[in-house]
DRENVEX-810268 format. One record per residue (C-alpha): residue in three letters; x, y, z. Coordinates in steps of 0.5 Angstrom, whole numbers, padded with zeros to 4 digits, always signed. Example, Ala and Ser with C-alpha at 12.3 -4.5 7.8 and 13.67 -1.06 7.14 Angstrom:
DRENVEX-810268
ala+0025-0009+0016
ser+0027-0002+0014
This chain:
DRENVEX-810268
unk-0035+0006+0042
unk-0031+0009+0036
unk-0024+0006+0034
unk-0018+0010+0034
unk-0017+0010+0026
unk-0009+0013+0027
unk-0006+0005+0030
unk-0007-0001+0028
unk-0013-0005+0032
unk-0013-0012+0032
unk-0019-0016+0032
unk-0024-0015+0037
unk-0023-0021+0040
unk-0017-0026+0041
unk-0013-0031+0044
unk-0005-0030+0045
unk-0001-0036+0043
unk+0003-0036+0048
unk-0002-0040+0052
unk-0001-0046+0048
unk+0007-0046+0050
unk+0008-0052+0054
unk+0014-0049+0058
unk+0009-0043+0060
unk+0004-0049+0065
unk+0002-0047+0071
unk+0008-0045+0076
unk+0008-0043+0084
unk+0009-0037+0086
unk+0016-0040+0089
unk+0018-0043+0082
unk+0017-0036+0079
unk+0022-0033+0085
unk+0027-0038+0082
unk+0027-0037+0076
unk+0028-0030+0076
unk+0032-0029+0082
unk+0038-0034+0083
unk+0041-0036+0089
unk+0047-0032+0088
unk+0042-0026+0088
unk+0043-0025+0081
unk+0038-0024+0076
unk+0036-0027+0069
unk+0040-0022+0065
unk+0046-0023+0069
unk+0044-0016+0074
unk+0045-0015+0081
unk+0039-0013+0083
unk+0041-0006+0085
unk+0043-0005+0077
unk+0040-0002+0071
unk+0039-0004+0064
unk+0042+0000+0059
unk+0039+0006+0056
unk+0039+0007+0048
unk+0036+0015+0046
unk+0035+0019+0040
unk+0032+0024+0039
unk+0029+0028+0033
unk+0026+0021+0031
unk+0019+0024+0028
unk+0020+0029+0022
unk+0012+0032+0024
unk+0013+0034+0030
unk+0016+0040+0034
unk+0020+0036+0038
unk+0021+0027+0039
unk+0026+0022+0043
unk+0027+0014+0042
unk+0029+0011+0049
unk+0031+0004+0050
unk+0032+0001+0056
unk+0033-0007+0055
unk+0027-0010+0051
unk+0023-0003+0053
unk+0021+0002+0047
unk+0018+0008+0049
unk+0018+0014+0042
unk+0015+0021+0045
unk+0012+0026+0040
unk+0011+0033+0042
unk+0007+0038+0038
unk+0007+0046+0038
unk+0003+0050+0043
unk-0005+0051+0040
unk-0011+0055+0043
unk-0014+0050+0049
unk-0020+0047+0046
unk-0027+0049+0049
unk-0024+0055+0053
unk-0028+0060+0055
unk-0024+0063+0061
unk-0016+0066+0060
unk-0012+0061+0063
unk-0005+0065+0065
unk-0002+0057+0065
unk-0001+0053+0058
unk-0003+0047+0059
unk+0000+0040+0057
unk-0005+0034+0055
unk-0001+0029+0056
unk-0003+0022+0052
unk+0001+0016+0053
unk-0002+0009+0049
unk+0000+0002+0048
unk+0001-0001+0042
unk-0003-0007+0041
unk+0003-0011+0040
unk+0007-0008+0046
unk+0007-0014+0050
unk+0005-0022+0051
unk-0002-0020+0053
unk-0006-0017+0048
unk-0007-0009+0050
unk-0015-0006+0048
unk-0014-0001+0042
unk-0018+0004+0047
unk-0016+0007+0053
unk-0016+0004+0058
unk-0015+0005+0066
unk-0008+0004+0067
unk-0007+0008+0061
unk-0010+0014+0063
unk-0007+0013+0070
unk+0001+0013+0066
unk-0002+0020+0063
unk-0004+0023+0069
unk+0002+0021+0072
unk+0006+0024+0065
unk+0003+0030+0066
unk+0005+0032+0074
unk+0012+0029+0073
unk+0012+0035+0067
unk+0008+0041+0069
unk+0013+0044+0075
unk+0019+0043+0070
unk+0015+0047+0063
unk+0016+0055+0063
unk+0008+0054+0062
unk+0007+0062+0064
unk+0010+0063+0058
unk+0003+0060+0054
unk-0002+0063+0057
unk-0009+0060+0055
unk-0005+0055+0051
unk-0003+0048+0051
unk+0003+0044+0048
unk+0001+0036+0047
unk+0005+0031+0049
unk+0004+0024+0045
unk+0007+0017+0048
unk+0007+0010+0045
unk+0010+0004+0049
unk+0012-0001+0042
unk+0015-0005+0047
unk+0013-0007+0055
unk+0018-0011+0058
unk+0018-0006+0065
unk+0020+0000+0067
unk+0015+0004+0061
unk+0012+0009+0065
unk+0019+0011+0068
unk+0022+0011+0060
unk+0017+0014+0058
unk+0018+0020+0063
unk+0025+0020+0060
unk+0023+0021+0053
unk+0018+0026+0055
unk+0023+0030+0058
unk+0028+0030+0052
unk+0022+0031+0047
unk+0021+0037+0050
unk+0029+0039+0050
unk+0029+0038+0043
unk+0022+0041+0041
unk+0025+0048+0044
unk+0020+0048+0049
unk+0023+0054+0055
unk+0024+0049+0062
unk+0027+0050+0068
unk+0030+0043+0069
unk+0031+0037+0064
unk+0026+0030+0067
unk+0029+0023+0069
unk+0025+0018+0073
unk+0027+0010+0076
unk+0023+0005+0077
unk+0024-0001+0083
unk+0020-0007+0084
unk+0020-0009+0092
unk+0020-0017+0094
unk+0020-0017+0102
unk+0026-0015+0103
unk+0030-0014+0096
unk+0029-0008+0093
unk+0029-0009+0085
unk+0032-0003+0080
unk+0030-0003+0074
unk+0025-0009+0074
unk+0023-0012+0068
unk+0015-0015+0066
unk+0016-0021+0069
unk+0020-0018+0075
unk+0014-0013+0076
unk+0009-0019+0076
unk+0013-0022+0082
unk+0013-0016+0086
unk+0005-0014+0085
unk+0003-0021+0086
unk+0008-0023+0092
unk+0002-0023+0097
unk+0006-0028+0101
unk+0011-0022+0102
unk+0010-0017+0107
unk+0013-0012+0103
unk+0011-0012+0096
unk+0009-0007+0090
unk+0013-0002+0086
unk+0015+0005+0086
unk+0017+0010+0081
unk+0020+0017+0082
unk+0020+0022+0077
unk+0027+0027+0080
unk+0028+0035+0077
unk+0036+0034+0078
unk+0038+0042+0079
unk+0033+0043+0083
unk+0033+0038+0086
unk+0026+0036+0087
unk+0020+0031+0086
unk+0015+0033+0082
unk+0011+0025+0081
unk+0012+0019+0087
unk+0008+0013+0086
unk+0007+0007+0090
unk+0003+0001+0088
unk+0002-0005+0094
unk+0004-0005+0100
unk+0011-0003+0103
unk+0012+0000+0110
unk+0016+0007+0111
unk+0022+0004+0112
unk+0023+0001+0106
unk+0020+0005+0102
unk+0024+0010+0104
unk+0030+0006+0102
unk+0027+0005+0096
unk+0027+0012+0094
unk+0034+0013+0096
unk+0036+0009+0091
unk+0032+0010+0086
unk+0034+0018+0087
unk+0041+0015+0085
unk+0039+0012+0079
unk+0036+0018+0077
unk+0042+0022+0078
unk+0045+0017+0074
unk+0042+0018+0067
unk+0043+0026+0068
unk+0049+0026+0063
unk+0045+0022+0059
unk+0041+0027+0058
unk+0045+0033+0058
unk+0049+0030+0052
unk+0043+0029+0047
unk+0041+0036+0048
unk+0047+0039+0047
unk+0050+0034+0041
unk+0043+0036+0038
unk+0044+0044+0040
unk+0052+0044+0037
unk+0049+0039+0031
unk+0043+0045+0029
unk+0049+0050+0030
unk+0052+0047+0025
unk+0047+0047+0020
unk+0046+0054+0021
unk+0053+0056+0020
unk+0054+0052+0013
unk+0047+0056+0012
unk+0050+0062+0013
unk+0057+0060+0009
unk+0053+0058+0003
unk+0048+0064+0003
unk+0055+0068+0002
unk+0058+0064-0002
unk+0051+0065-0007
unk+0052+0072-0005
unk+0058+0073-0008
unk+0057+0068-0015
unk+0051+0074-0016
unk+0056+0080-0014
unk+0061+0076-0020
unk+0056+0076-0025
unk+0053+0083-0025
unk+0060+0086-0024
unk+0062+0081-0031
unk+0056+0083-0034
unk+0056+0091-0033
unk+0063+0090-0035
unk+0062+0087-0042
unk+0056+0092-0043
unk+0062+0098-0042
């Protein structure tokens, strides 16, 4: 298969050093559950289960792009780049709907375990789930047979990436200055039998797609348009009964909720920022505006 010439492959083969660490031995499934959940109901880092990881967003970040946004959420980093509509390649037919070809990559040293350099199944999994949560919130009538692309790349997996990255999208869409009808966050929850764990981290999201010995185990991801109050992208993996599920969604809705002032902020510090640009624009064009009227009236007076 061809390599992609755009990242950096590593080799074709090799063997992660963390399998030599004495400390990573071979653990039962309940030395694991203790080691990342305490007996307080408390997690590695301090947090209640029902709690978040902080969140760090920039946008703006790539200059060749139409529109970027950096997300941090703990030791996740998800950088997003969106581009200016073009022509559907291979179109034969009028599409009255843009298009969005959403792209989402993990870097070869996003985590532990090595990641192939070409894509693969749970990568093309994240992208379609990316371009469903985005569709319903684009204004794609306004790019009729036309198509906007959307490129994620995960720096940094420690869980949550595919619900960051949405994040991100969102804001790099916003900042591109691409017409939507509401702004994009999403929340991931991992459940544990009967706990229901916000904001998992890799090593959380290991526990709850291996915990067969629960009956309720899996993650679930929720993508939420705020304003309009609407799910455009759900996804469930493992097996969680509708009751819990349910509940799950009910706080993940919450957590959702509480990442809309975040977002609302960085859009419009980065609107007030180009407003200000504009406006030292237009002072300096007539202020040279003025130097040349000077010069000409000085220069026609000594002619006199």
């Amino acid at each position: 298969m061809p390599q992609d010439t755009k990242r950096i492959n590593g080799p074709e083969a090799s063997t992660s050093y963390w399998v030599h660490y004495k400390a990573n031995a071979a653990k039962t499934f309940e030395d694991r559950l203790s080691d990342a959940i305490g007996q307080d109901g408390k997690r590695k880092d301090g947090r209640r289960l029902q709690e978040s990881r902080k969140y760090y967003a920039k946008v703006g970040v790539v200059s060749t792009a139409k529109g970027s946004a950096y997300v941090e959420l703990g030791n996740t980093k998800v950088i997003v780049s969106v581009f200016d509509p073009r022509e559907i390649p291979k179109q034969n037919k009028f599409n009255e709907l843009g298009e969005l070809f959403c792209d989402f990559k993990f870097s070869p040293f996003a985590s532990l375990v090595r990641k192939n350099p070409q894509t693969d199944a749970r990568e093309r999994s994240m992208a379609t789930a990316l371009a469903s949560a985005l569709n319903p919130s684009v204004c794609r009538h306004l790019f009729p047979n036309l198509q906007i692309d959307v490129f994620a790349n995960v720096l940094e997996d420690d869980g949550s990436a595919l619900s960051v990255a949405i994040t991100a999208a969102g804001l790099a869409l916003g900042d591109a200055c691409i017409p939507m009808f509401d702004i994009v966050t999403a929340a991931t929850a991992g459940i544990l039998g009967n706990r229901i764990i916000v904001d998992p981290t890799a090593e959380e999201e290991a526990l709850c797609m291996d915990g067969y010995t629960e009956y309720n185990h899996g993650l679930v991801m929720i993508a939420k348009l705020p304003t309009l109050d609407q799910v455009p992208e759900i996804r469930q993996y493992g097996s969680v009964d509708v009751e819990t599920l349910w509940e799950t969604c009910k706080q993940l809705n919450t957590n959702c909720a509480d990442l809309v002032p975040i977002v609302q902020q960085l859009l419009v510090s980065k609107v007030k920022s180009r407003l200000r640009e504009l406006e030292v624009g237009s002072d300096e064009e007539s202020e040279n505006g003025k130097d040349k009227e000077d010069k000409t009236g000085n220069s026609s007076g000594e002619e006199k």
